[in-house]
C-alpha positions in Angstrom: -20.6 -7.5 38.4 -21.3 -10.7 36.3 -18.6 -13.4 37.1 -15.8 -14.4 35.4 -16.0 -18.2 33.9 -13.9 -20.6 32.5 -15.4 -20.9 28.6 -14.3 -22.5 25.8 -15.3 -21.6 22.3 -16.8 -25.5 20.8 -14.4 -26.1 18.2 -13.5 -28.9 15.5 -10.4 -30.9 16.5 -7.5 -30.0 13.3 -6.9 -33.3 11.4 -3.2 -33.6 11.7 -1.4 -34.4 8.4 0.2 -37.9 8.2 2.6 -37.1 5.6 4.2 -34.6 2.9 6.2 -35.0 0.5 8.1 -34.0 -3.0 7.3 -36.5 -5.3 9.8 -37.4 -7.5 8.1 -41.1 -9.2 5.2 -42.7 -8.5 6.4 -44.6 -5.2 4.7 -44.4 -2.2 5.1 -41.9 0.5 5.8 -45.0 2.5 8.8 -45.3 0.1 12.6 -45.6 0.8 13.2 -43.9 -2.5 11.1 -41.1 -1.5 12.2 -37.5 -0.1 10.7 -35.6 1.8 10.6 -31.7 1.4 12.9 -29.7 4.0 11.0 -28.9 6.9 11.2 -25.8 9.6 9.1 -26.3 13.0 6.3 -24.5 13.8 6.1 -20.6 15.5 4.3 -20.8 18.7 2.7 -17.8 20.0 0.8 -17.1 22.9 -0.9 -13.9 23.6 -2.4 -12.4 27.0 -0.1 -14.2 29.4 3.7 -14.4 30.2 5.7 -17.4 31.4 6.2 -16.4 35.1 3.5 -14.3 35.5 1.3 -13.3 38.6 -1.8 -11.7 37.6 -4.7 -10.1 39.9 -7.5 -10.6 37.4 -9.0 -13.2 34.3 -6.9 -13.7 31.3 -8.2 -14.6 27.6 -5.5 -16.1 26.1 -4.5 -16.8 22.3 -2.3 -19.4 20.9 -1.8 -19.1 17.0 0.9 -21.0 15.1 2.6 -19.8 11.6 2.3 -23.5 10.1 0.9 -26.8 10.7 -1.7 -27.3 13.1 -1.9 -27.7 17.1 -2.9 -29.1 20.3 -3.0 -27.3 23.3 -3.9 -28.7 26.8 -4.4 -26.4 30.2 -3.0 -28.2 33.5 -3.9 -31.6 31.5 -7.6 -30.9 29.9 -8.1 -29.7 26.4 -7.7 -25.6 25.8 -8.4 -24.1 22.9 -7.9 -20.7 21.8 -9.9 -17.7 23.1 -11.1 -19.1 26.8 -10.9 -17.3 29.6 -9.2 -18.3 32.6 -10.5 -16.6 35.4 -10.0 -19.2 38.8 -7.5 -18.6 41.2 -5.0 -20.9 41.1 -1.5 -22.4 39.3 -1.8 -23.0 36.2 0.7 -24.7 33.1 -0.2 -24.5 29.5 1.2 -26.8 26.9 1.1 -26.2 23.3 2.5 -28.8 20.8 2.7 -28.1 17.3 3.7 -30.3 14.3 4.3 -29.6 10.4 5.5 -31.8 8.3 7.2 -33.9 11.0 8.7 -30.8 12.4 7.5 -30.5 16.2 7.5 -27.3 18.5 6.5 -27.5 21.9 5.5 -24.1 24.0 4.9 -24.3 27.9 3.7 -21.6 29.8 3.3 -21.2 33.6 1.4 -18.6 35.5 -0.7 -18.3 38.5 -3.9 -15.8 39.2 -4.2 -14.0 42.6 -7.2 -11.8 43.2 -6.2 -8.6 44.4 -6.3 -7.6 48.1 -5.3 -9.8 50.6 -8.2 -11.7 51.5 -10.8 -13.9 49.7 -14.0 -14.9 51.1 -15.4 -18.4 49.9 -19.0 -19.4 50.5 -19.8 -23.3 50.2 -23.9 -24.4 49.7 -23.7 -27.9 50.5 -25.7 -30.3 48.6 -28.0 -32.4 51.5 -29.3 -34.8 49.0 -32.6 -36.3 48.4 -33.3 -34.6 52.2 -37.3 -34.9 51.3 -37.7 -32.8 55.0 -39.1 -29.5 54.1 -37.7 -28.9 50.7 -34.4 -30.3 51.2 -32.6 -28.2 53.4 -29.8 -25.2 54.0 -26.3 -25.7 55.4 -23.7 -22.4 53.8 -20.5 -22.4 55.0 -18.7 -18.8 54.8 -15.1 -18.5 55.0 -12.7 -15.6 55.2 -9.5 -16.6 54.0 -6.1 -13.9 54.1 -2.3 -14.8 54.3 -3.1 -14.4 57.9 -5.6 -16.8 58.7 -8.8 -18.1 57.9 -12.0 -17.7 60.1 -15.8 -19.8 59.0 -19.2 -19.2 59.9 -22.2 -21.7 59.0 -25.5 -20.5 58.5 -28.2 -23.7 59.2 -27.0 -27.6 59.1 -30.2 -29.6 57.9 -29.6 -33.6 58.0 -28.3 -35.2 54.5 -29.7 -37.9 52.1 -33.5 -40.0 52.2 -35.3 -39.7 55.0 -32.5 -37.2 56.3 -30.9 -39.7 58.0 -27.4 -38.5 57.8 -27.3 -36.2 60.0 -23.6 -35.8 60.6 -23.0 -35.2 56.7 -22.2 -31.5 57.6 -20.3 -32.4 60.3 -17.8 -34.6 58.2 -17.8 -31.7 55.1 -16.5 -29.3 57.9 -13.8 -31.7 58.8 -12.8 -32.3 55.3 -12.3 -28.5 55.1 -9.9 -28.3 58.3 -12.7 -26.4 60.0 -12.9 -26.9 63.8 -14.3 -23.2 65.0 -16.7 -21.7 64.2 -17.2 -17.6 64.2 -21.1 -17.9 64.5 -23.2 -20.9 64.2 -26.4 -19.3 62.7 -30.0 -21.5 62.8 -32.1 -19.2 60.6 -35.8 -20.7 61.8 -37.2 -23.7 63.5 -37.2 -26.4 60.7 -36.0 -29.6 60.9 -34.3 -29.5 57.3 -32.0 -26.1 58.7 -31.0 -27.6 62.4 -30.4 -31.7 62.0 -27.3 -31.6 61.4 -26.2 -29.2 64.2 -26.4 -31.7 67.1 -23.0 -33.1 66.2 -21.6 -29.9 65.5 -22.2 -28.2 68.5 -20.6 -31.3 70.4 -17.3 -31.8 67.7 -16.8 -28.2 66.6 -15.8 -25.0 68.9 -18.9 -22.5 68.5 -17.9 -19.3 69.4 -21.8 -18.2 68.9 -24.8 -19.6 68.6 -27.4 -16.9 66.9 -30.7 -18.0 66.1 -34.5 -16.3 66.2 -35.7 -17.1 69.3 -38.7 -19.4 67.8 -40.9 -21.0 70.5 -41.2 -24.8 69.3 -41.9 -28.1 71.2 -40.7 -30.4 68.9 -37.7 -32.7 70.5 -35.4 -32.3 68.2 -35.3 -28.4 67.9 -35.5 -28.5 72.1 -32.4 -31.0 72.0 -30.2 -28.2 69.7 -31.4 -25.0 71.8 -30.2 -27.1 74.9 -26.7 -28.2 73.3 -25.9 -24.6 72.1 -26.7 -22.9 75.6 -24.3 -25.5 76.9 -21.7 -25.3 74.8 -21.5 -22.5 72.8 -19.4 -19.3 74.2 -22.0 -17.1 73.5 -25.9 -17.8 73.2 -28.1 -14.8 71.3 -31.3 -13.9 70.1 -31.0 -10.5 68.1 -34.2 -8.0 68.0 -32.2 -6.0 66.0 -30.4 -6.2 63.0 -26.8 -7.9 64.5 -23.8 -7.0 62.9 -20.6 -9.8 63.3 -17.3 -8.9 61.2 -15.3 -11.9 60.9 -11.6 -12.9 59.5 -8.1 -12.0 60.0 -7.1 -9.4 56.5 -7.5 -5.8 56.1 -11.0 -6.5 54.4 -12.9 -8.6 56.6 -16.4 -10.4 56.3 -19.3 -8.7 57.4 -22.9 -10.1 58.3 -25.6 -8.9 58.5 -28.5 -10.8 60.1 -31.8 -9.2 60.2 -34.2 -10.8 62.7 -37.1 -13.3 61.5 -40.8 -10.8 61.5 -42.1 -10.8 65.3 -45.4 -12.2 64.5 -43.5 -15.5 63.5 -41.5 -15.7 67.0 -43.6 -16.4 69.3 -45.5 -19.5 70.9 -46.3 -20.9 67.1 -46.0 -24.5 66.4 -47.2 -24.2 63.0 -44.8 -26.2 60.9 -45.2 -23.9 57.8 -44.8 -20.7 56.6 -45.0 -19.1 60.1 -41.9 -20.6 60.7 -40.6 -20.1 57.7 -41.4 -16.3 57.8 -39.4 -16.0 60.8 -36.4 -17.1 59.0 -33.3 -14.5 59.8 -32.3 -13.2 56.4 -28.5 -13.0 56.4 -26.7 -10.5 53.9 -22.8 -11.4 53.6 -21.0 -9.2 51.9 -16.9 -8.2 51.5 -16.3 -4.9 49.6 -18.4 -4.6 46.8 -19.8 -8.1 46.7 -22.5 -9.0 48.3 -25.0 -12.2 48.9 -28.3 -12.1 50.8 -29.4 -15.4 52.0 -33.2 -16.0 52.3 -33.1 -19.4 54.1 -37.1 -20.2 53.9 -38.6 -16.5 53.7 -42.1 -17.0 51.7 -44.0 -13.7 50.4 -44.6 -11.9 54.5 -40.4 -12.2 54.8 -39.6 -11.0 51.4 -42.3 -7.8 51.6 -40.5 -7.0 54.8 -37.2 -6.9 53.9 -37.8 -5.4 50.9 -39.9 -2.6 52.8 -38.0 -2.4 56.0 -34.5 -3.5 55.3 -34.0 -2.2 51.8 -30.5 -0.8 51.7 -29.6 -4.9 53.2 -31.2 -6.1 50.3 -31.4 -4.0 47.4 -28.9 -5.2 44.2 -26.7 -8.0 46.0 -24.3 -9.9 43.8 -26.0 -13.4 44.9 -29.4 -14.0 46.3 -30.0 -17.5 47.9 -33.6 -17.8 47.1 -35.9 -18.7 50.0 -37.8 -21.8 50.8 -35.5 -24.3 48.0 -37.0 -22.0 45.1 -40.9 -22.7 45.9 -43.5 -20.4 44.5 -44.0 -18.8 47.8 -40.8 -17.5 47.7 -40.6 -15.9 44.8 -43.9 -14.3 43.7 -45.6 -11.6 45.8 -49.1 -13.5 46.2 -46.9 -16.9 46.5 -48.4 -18.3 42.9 -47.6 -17.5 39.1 -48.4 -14.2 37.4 -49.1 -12.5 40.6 -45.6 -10.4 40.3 -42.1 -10.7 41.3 -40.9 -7.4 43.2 -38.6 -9.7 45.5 -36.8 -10.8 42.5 -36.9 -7.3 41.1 -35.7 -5.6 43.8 -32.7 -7.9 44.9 -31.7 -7.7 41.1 -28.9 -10.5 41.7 -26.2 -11.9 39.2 -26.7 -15.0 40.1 -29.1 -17.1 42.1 -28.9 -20.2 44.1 -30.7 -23.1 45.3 -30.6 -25.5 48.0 -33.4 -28.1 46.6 -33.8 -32.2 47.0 -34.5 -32.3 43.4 -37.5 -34.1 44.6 -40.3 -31.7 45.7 -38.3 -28.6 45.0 -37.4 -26.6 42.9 -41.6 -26.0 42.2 -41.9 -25.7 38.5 -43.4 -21.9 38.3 -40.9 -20.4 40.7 -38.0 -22.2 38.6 -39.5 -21.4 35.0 -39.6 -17.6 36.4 -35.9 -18.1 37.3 -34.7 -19.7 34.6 -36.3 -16.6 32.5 -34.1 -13.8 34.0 -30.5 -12.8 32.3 -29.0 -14.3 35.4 -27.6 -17.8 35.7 -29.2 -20.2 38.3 -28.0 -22.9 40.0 -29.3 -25.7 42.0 -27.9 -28.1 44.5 -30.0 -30.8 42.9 -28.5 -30.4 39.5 -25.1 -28.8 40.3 -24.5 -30.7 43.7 -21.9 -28.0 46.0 -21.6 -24.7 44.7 -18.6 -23.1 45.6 -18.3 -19.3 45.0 -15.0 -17.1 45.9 -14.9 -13.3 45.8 -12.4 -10.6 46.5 -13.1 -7.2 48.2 -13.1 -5.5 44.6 -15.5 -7.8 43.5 -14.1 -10.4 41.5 -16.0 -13.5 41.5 -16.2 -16.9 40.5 -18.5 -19.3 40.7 -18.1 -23.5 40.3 -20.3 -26.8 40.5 -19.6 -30.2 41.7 -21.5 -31.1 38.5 -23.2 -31.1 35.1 -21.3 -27.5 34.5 -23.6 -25.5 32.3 -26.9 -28.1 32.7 -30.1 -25.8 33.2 -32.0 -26.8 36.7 -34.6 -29.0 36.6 -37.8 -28.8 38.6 -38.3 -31.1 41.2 -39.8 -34.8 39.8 -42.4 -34.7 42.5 -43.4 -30.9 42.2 -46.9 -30.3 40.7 -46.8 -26.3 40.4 
């Protein structure tokens, strides 16, 4: 299902009229001995939504007048005629209409509720110009009900140049009022996915820790493994696909984490794509919507899920493209003009990308993107992207930033 957006139709502003009047000599409107015409206000009326009203889906509303001309404003921006208001949330229209010097004002108040009793809301954090790997992963996924809320976070990379802020995740989960966390997911044994979790593990409650099981003797990655065994309740390495339902309402979250390919678990050090072909692939889904998220699968991960894990990945609502939307990730031979099945095959509505805007996104995998009948979105560009669906899939997407600005390919990329 293609989301619901906020759109409004580009229209010229009316002129509004500065006077009328009967003339009975040739005096000035500005005249005392003028006189002006009797006047009746202005008929407001708005169409698709009812003062008071609760709705459970989008409205398109319509505001006409019988005379004069209008303004209209929507919780204090401009509205015109003919959008769509599809966001959860309060909202107060205000129409004002003048003719003539007669003045009618119209204000409407309504709120919009998906229906069911839970929402889930997945956050893709914008790390920056994070130049480690291709800028780095950190998704936070919340269930939210009347009942409660529950998160998990899938990968924490470090924020900014040089990632050197590496409690920037940290801080956005305690903006958020998050202190526990479900699972803790680190999807493969890059630096630009586990920076940040250092100070997470020791601030935040981790109820588990899930990650592949990647042999690597960097520091850094040693220093996390160590902190989660000690402080996480529960410390696991799947070899099968791992199943975690998560939240508090009738229609919970579920994951489902697929483990990274075998060949890529071992005793490798390779800091390249056979670590990133060990990446866990994560689907997150909550009644018919659903998102898969590739963390940095290149063209090995995506054949296998594909092949092996079909019914996972086959038509999701949102795919997460792997590796920050390089090449590899996206064609099947990892270069232009050698095919897109991957993309084919996950057939999403919408795709996302966690990118430093720097070396990524690369500029064939984004011009194949930008291509498709599905939007795209980019960290880089569109800073956080926050979505929110409901178990009948409803969904809505927004950006920090530059709403309805195309991505661009990364200033540094070459291919």
């Amino acid at each position: 299902m293609r989301p619901l957006l906020v759109t409004f139709p580009r229209r010229a502003p009316f002129a509004l009229l500065a006077c009328s009047l009967l003339a009975i000599s040739t005096t000035a409107c500005s005249s005392s001995d003028s006189v002006a015409p009797a006047v009746s206000a202005p008929t407001i009326t708005v169409a698709g939504v009812a003062d008071g009203a609760v709705l459970e889906s989008g409205v398109t509303i319509f505001v006409t007048i019988d005379s004069g001309t209008f303004e209209a404003t929507l919780n204090d921006a401009p509205f015109f005629s003919g959008a769509t208001i599809a966001e959860p949330g309060s909202y107060r229209l205000e129409v004002v209409a003048v003719n003539a010097g007669g003045t009618t004002t119209e204000v409407v108040e309504f709120e919009i509720r998906f229906s069911g009793d839970s929402l889930l809301i997945i956050r893709m954090l914008d790390l920056g110009e994070n130049e480690a790997g291709g800028g780095g992963d950190a998704l936070i996924v919340t269930d939210s009900s009347a009942v409660g809320t529950r998160h998990v976070l899938i990968d924490a990379g470090p924020a900014g140049a040089e990632a050197a802020d590496v409690g920037f995740v940290l801080r956005r989960l305690q903006e958020l009022g998050i202190d526990t966390l479900e699972v803790l997911v680190l999807t493969h044994a890059h630096s630009d996915h586990y920076g940040g979790m250092g100070p997470i593990l020791n601030s935040v409650v981790v109820d588990e820790f899930l990650y592949n099981g990647q042999v690597r003797s960097v520091a850094g990655y040693q220093s996390v493994l160590a902190t989660a065994q000690a402080r996480a309740n529960v410390f696991t390495v799947p070899s099968t696909v791992a199943e975690r339902m998560f939240g508090l309402g009738e229609e919970r979250t579920t994951l489902s984490l697929i483990p990274g390919l075998p060949d890529n678990l071992g005793t490798s050090t390779n800091d390249g794509s056979d670590l990133n072909d060990g990446s866990i692939g994560t689907r997150i889904a909550k009644g018919s919507f659903s998102m898969f998220v590739s963390a940095d699968g290149e063209v090995d991960a995506n054949l296998r899920w594909r092949r092996d894990f079909s019914a996972l990945t086959r038509d999701v609502t949102v795919l997460k493209v792997g590796h920050h939307a390089g090449n590899d990730a996206v064609f099947d031979a990892g270069f232009p003009g050698s095919g897109t099945s991957w993309l084919d095959h996950t057939d999403a509505d919408l795709h996302l990308i966690s990118a430093n805007g720097t070396t990524h996104p690369r500029i064939g995998a984004l011009n194949e993107l930008l291509s498709r009948a599905a939007p795209t979105l980019c960290t880089s560009t569109h800073g956080e992207v926050e979505i929110r669906a409901a178990a009948d899939g409803q969904w809505t997407v927004t950006v920090e930033r530059n709403e309805g600005a195309a991505c661009s390919a990364g200033r540094d990329a070459t291919t």
